[in-house]
N, C-alpha and C positions, 0 to 999 in steps of 0.2 A: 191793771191787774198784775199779780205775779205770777213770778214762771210756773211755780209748783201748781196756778189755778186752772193756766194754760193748758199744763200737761195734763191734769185730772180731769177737765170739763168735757161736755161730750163735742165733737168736733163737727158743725154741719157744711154742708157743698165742698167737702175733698174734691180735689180736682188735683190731677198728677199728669205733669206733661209728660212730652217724650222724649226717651235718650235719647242724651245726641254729646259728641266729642268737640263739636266747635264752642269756639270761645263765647261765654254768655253773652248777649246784649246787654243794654242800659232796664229793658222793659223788663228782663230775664229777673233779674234781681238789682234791682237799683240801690246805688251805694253813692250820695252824691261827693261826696268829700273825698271817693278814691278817683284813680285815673281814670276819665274818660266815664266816671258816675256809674259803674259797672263790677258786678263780680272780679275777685281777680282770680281767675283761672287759665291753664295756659291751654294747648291741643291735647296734651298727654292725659290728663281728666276727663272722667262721664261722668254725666252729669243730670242730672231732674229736677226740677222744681215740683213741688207739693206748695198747695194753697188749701187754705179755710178758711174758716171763721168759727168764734169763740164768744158769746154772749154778747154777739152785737159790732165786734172787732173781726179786722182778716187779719191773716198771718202767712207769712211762706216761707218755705224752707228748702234750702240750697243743698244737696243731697248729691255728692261727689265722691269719687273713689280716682286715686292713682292709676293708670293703666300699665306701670312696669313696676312700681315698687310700692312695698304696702301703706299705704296714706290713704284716709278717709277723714271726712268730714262732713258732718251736718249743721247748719247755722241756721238755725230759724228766729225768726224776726217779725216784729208787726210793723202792717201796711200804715206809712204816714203820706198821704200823699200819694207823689211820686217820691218817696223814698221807704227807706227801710229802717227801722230801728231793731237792732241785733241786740236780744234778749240773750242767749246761749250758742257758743258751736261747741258738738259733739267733735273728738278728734281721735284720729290713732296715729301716730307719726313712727316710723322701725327707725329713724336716724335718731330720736332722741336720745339722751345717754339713761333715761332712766325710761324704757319703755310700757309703752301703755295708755288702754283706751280714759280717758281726762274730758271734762268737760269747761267748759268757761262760762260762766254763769253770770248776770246781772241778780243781786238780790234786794234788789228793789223795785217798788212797779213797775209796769213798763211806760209810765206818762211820762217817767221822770229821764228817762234813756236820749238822753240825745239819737238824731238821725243822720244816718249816712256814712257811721264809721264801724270798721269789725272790729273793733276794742273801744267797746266804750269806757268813760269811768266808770270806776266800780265795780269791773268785772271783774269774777276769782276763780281761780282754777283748785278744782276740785279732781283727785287729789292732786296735790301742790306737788310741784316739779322734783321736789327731791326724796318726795314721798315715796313709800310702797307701792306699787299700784298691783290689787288685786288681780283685776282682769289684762293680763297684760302680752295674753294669744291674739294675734290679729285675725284666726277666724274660733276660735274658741270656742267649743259649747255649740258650732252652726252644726247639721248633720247632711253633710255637703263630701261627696268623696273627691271634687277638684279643690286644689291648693291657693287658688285666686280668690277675689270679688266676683263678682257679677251683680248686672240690674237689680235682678228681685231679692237677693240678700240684703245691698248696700239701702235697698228703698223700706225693707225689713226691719234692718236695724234702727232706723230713722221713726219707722213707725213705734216699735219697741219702744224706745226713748219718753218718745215726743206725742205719745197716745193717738196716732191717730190707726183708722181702719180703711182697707186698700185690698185689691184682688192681686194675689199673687199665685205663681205656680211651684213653690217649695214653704216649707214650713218650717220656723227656727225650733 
């Protein structure tokens, strides 16, 4: 299936674990081709998983924010196994020179994605690194009066994105 089916289908058994700032496990989000087959994330990130399924297929989605400086990131991927095939990560990075929220996308099905690396072939970032980038406020458009992330934003965002439905206590 492709990403655009993903995003658009209805999404059944969401399931959303619980913050936490330690380093992901291997079970957390499996990645076997990186170190130790595991997210790479360090102590300074929060972090969630989001799980479902999509016409028959699961899916999960690695849903992290920087705790000092503005970085965010959503990767979601389908379940192969014990591993992961990374379809897209949502990204906002303030160190880039050309700042702004970019995504990386696979545009081709996901059978065809290799497992277990966060670039696969064929992935392209939209917009492109040297590009304009529209949305390029790291909290932009939220209606939030503190100047940071938190939980139910960065899990917001992610929903936003990536279509799915989740209980939260602010509203984008």
């Amino acid at each position: 299936m492709i990403l655009s089916e993903i995003i658009s289908r209805e999404k059944k058994n969401v399931f959303v674990s619980a913050w936490t700032d330690e380093k992901p496990k291997r079970k957390d989000y499996p990645l076997s081709c990186k170190a130790g087959g595991r997210f790479p994330l360090t102590r300074k990130w929060r972090w969630t998983t989001v799980g479902f399924d999509v016409s028959g297929s699961s899916y999960r989605i690695m849903v992290a924010y920087h705790k000092d400086v503005p970085e965010y990131q959503a990767v979601l991927g389908e379940c192969d196994g014990a591993d992961t095939k990374v379809l897209a990560r949502l990204e906002y990075h303030a160190a880039h020179p050309i700042v702004g929220w970019h995504i990386h996308a696979v545009c081709k099905d996901g059978a065809e994605v290799e497992a277990g690396v966060m670039k696969p072939h064929g992935q392209r970032r939209l917009p492109d690194a040297r590009s304009h980038h529209r949305r390029n406020q790291y909290l932009d458009g939220f209606s939030l009066s503190e100047e940071s992330m938190n939980d139910n934003m960065a899990l917001d965002i992610a929903a936003k994105w990536f279509g799915f439905k989740h209980q939260t206590s602010w509203s984008i």
